[in-house]
N, C-alpha and C positions, 0 to 999 in steps of 0.2 A: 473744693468739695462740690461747688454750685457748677462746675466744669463736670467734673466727672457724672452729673448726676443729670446733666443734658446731655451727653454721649450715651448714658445708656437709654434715655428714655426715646433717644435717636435710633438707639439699636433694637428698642422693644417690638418695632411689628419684625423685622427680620429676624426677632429668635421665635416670636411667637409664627409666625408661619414655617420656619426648617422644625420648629419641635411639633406644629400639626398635621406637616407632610409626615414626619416621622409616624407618630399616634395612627394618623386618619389619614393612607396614603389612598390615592384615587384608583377609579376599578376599570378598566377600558371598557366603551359603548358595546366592543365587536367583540372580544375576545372574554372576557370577564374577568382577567387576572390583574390584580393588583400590580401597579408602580407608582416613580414617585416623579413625578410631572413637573419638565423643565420650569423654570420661571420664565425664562425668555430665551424661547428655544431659535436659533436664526438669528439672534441682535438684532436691533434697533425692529420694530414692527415699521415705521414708516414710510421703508424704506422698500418695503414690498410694492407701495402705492404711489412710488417718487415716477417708475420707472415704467407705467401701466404695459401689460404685454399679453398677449393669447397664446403664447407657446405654452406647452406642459411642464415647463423647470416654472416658470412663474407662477402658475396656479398650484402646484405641487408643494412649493413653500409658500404662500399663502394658505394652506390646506392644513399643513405643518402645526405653522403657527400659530393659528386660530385655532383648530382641536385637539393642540396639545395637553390642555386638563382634561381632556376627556377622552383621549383614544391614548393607548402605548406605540414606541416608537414601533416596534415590530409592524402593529395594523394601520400604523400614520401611510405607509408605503401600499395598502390597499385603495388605492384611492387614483382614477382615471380622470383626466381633466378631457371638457370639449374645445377643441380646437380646430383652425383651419388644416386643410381644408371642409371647406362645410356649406350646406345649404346657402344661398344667400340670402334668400327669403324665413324660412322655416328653424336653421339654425344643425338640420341632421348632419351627423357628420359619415363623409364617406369611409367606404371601408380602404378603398386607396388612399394612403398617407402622401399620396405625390401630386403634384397640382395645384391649383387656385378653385378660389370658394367659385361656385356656380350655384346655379338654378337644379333643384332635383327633380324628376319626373314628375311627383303628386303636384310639386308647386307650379309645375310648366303646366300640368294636366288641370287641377285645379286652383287656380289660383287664391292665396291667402287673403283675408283683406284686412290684415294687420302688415304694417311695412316691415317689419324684419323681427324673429325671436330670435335669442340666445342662451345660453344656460350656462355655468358653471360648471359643471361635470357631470359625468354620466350617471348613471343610478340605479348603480351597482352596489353590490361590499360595501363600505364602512360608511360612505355618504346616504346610500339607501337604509342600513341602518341609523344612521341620525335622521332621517328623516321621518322614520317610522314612530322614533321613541320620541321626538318635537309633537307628531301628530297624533298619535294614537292610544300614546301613554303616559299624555302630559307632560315631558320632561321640557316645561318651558323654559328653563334655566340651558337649553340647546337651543333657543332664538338668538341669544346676545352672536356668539361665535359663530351661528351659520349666516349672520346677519352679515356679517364681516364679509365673509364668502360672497355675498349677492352685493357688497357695498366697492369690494373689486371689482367685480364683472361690469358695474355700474359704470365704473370711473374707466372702465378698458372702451366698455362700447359705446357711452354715451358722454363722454368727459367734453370732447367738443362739439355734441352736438344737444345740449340735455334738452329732457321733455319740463313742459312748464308745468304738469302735476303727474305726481308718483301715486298708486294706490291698488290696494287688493285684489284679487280674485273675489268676488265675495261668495258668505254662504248665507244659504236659506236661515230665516230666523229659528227655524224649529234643531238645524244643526247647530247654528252657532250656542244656543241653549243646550243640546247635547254634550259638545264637545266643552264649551265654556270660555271658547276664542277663538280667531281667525288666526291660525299658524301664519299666513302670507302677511298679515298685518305687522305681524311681531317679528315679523323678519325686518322690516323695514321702517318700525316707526323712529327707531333710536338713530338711524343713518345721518343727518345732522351730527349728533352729540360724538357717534362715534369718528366724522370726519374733523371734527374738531379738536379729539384726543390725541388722531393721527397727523394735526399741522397740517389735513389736508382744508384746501378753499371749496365753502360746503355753496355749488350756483344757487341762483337763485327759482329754488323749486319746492313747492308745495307738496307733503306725503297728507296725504286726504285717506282716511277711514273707509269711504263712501262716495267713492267716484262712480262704480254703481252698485246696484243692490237686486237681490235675486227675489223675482216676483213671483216664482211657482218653486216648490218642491221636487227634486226630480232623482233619480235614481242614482247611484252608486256609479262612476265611471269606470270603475274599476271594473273589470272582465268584460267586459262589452267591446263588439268589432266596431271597428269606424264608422258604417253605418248607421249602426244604432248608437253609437256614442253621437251623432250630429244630429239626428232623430230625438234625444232623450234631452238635449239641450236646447232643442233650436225656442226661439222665443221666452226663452225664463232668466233675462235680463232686464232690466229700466234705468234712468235715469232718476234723479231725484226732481234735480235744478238742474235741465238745459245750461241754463245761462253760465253754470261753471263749469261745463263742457266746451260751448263753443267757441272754434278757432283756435282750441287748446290742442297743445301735443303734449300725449299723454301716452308713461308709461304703466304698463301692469304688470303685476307682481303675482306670481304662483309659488307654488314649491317645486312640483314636476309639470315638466312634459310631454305628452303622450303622442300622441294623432294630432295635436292640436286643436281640437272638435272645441272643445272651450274656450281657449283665447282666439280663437274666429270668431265666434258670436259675440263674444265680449266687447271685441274690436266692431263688429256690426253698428250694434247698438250703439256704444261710440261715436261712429261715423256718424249713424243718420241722427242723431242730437248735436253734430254740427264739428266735434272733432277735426283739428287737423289733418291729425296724423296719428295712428296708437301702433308702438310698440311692444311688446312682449319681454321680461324677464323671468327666466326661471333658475331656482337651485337648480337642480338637475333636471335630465329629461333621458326616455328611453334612445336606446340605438336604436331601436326599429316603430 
């Protein structure tokens, strides 16, 4: 009797989860229609991360599997991964799929003074809409699984060469009070915990809150041309502590990328507090 009643008290989370997918099935981000969301869509998840790769089949099930409770299979297939060929500096990808990464015009014309960004996908359809319901309508319970997303891209482009501290984009105090958290934070604070879930080896690298901090208020980046987006930025970054900047290589963390007008100055300010070297990560970033 004492047998059968550890068999079922074994089986008790997998009836109570098939009878709450039943009850309470999930509603997709993109589409709004209700389904009933694989458990482990793809097999094994660490197997995405065994084999790190920038093609579009890898990002694509990585994509998959990560926002499988929260997108249907139908809108899982909206979804564009950035790949080579591409900027080598900047990260933009050409419209020619044929080729090797290079240098693009703006970066030839004006040069970045971040060593090299890259993103995760374009941001478009269904990642643009996750990104939107993370930022803008609190659905902070869409950091865990985009977190993932930026914790491959991690391990693709910095797995042998990692920066010695990880940390945010930051926002002004008077945002982070608005909005009531740093979306870029919450992408990456758990990256440890989650490389640890995954059997992956988490190097040895520091995710900092406040590597720096926004010391003026400044406009909406959003709809502004490059000029005034570099205008609207330029000097409303700081340091806190020099001292745990210098000689550090350090990466940052955003959600999208644009023009880049902001992880330039980021990187700026970085540098002249004594910085290695700063690199850029982003979720996504525009084609153009």
């Amino acid at each position: 009797m004492a047998v059968n009643t550890l068999n079922i008290r074994a089986w008790l989370p997998q009836i109570f989860n098939a009878v709450k997918a039943a009850l309470f099935p999930a509603r997709c981000l993109s589409c709004g229609l209700f389904f009933h969301a694989a458990d482990n869509p793809g097999g094994r998840p660490g197997r995405f991360f065994e084999n790190q790769s920038t093609q579009a089949g890898s990002k694509h099930e990585i994509f998959i599997w990560a926002l499988a409770p929260y997108v249907c299979p139908a809108c899982s297939g909206n979804f564009s991964p950035v790949g080579s060929p591409q900027c080598s500096r900047c990260g933009m990808m050409f419209q020619s799929r044929a080729g090797d990464d290079h240098y693009c015009s703006d970066c030839l014309d004006a040069p970045k003074r971040f060593r090299k960004a890259r993103a995760f996908g374009v941001y478009d359809q269904v990642l643009m809409e996750a990104v939107h319901r993370l930022k803008y309508k609190g659905k902070v319970q869409l950091a865990r699984p985009l977190g993932r997303l930026l914790l491959a891209a991690f391990m693709t482009y910095w797995g042998d060469d990692p920066p010695n501290l990880v940390g945010p984009v930051p926002l002004h105090d008077k945002k982070l009070r608005e909005r009531g958290f740093n979306q870029a934070f919450l992408l990456i604070r758990d990256w440890p915990r989650m490389a640890g879930a995954l059997s992956l080896q988490w190097p040895d690298v520091a995710i900092e809150r406040e590597v720096l901090v926004r010391t003026r208020w400044t406009d909406s980046q959003t709809g502004l041309g490059r000029k005034t987006r570099l205008q609207n930025i330029k000097n409303a970054f700081g340091v806190r502590d020099a001292s745990r900047i210098y000689q550090k290589k350090i990466l940052l963390v955003d959600d999208v990328y644009t023009t880049g007008a902001t992880a330039d100055e980021c990187a700026g300010t970085l540098l002249k507090a004594g910085a290695e070297w700063v690199d850029v990560l982003t979720l996504a970033r525009t084609l153009t």
